[in-house]
Every structure is written in C-alpha cells, then in structure tokens.
C-alpha positions as CSV (number, residue, x, y, z in Angstrom):
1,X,26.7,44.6,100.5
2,X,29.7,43.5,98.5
3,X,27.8,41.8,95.5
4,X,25.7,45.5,95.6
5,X,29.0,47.3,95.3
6,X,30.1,45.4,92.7
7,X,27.0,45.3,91.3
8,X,26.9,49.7,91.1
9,X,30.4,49.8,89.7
10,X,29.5,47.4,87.1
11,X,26.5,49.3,86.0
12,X,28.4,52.7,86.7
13,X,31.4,51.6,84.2
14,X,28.8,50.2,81.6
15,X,27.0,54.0,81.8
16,X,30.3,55.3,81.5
17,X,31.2,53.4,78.6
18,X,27.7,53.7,77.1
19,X,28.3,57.8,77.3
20,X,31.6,57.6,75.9
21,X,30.7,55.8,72.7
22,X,28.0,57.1,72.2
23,X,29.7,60.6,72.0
24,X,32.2,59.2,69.6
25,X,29.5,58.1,67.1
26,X,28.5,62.0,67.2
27,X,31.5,62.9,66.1
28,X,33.8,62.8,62.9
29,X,37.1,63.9,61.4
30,X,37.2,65.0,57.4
31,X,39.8,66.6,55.2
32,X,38.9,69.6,52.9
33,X,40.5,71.2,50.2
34,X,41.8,74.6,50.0
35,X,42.4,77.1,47.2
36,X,43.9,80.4,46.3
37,X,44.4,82.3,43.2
38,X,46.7,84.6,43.1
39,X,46.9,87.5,40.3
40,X,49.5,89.0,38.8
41,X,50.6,92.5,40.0
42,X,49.1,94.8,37.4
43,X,52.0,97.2,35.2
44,X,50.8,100.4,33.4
45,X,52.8,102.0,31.2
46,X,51.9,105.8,29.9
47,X,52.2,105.6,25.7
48,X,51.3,109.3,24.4
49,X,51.2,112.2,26.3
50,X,48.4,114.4,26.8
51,X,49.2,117.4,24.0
52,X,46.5,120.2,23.7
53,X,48.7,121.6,21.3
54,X,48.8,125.6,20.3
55,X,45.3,127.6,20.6
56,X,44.8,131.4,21.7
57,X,41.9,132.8,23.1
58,X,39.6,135.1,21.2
59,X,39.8,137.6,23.8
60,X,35.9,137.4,24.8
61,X,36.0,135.8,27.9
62,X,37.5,132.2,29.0
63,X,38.8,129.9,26.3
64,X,38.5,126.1,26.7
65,X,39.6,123.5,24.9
66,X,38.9,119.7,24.1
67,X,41.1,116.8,23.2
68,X,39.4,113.9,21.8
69,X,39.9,110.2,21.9
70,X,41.4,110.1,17.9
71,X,43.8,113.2,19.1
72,X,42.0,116.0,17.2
73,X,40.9,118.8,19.6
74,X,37.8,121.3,19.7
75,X,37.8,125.1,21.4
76,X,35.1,127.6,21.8
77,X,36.5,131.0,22.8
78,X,39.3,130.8,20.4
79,X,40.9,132.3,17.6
80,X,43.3,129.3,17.1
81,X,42.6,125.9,17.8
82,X,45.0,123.0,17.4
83,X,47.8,124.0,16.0
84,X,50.9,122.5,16.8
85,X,50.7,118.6,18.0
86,X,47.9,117.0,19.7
87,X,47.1,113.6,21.4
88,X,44.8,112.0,23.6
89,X,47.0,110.1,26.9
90,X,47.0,106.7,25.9
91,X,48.2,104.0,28.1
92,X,49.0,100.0,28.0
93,X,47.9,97.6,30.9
94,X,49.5,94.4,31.8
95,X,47.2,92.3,33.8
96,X,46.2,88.5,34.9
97,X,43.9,87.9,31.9
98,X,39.9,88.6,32.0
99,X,40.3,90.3,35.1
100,X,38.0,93.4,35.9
101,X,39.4,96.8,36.7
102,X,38.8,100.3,37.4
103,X,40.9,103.0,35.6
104,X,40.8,106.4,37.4
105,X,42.3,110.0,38.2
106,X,41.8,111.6,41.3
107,X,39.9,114.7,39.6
108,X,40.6,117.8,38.1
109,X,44.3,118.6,37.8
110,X,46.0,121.9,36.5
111,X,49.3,122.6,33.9
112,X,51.2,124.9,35.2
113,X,54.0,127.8,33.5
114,X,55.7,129.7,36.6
115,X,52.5,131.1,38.6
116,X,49.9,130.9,35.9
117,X,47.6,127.4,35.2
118,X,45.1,126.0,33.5
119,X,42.8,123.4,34.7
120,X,42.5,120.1,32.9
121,X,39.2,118.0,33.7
122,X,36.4,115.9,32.4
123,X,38.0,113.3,32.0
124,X,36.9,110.0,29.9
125,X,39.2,107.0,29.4
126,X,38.1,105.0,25.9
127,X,39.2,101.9,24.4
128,X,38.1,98.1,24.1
129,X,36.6,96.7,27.2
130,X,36.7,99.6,28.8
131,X,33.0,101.7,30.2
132,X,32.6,104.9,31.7
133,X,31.3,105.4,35.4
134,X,32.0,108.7,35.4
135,X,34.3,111.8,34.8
136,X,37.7,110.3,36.2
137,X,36.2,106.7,36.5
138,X,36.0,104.1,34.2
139,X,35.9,100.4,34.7
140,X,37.6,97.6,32.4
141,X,38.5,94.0,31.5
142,X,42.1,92.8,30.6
143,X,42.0,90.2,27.3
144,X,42.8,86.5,27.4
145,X,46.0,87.7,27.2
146,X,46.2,89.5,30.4
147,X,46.3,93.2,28.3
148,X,45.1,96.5,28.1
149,X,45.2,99.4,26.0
150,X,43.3,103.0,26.9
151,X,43.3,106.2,26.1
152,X,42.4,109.1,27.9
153,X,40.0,112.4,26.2
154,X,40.0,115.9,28.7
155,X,39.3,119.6,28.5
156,X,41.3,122.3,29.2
157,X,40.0,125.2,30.6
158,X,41.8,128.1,30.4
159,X,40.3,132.0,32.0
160,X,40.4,135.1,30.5
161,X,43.4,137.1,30.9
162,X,45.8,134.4,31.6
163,X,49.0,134.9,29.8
164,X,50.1,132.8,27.0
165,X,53.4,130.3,27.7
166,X,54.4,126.4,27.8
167,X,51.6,125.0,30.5
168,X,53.1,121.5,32.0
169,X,52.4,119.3,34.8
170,X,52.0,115.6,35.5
171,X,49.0,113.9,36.6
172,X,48.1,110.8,38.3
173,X,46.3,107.6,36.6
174,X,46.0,104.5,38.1
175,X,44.8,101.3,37.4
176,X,43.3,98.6,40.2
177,X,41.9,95.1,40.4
178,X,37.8,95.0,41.2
C-alpha cells in the first residue's frame, strides 16, 4: 500500500506539474507603445466688421441688402445702396497646422436700434481652404503654418416700414477642430 501511495503522489505531482507548464507556455508578456497627439487650442481673432453701410428703402415693400465677399454690397428694394463704408467680416485663425475645421454661426441673427431690427442671414464664409456646407456652415483646413484667414458674405433683410437709424449688434462665430 505504501509503494501505491507513493506511487499516486508521484504521478499526481508530475500531472500537476505537467498542467502548470503547460499553461505557462500558453501564455506571454509584451510591451507596446503608446501615442498621443495633442493639438494646439485653436485662437480666432475678428479682423473687419460686418458694415452694410447706408441704403434706404424704395418705399415698395421690404428692402434687403447683400454684402459680398470683396466688401461691395447689392439691394433690391432700394433707392440707395452702399453708401457710406462697407465690408465683409473677415477673421484670422490660429491653429495646429493642416488640421480640418468647421467655421459656423448659429443661424440668423438681427441688428438692433432701440426696439426696431433687421435680420442678418445667409450666411457664407469664403477664403483659401475653406468649402461651404451650408448657410452658417463651412468647413476648412489651417496651412503648414497652423493659419487661417476667412471672411464672412450675409444679407440683410430689412421690412417695410421700419424706421431708419444706426442698426448694431454682435454675433457669434466660432471655429472647431473636426
């Protein structure tokens, strides 16, 4: 009985170590790299204002009028149109470079003088590397250099019967990382 005893524990510790090697040559340790890129936080900085200039309505019905990209501006429904000075917004972007962006506004916005507004909208930013999505939304690329430079066209639309006066307001722009 005691050369069977000793015989099962001999067996039973060679199984055991049998199992126990055999899971270590299932197994393995490796190292692995890691990475991270971190941009740059992204500075706008407003350039030219948006200016409309001096127009007056023709007295027919509502007036509206158009700023465009090089600054000169278009009405219908107007006996003046651009008088005065005029500019598209223009802005200047300073990024991580060749990075992809999206330039927006959050819609339609209105100027305002005491109780009376107009309404500003249809909105298209312009400029190198930069695409329109769609009114308010425009998507763009920062240069090698890590820089930006837009401007922004809009219409004014102004109803019939609103008094004349100085029509100001700010609006929001802001530019994000895709």
């Amino acid at each position: 009985m005691k050369a069977f005893t000793k015989r099962a524990l001999l067996i039973g510790a060679y199984c055991s170590a049998s199992f126990a090697m055999a899971g270590a040559a299932h197994a393995d340790t490796q190292t692995a790299n890691g990475e991270a890129t971190i941009v740059g936080a992204i500075t706008l900085t407003p350039v030219d204002p948006l200016r409309f200039g001096r127009f007056a309505s023709n007295g027919t019905g509502n007036t509206a009028v158009e700023v465009y990209v090089d600054g000169t501006v278009g009405c219908s429904g107007a006996s003046l149109c651009g008088g005065g000075t005029t500019s598209a917004a223009s802005f200047d972007v300073t990024a991580s470079p060749n990075m992809a962006m999206t330039i927006s506004t959050p819609g339609n916005f209105f100027l305002y003088d005491g109780p009376n507004s107009v309404e500003i909208g249809n909105i298209v930013f312009f400029g190198t590397n930069v695409t329109q999505v769609s009114y308010n939304n425009s998507s763009a690329v920062s240069d090698a250099s890590g820089d930006l430079h837009f401007k922004m066209r809009a219409a004014l639309w102004m109803l019939a019967g609103t008094p004349g006066g100085n029509f100001t307001g700010t609006f929001p722009v802001s530019v994000e990382y895709q």
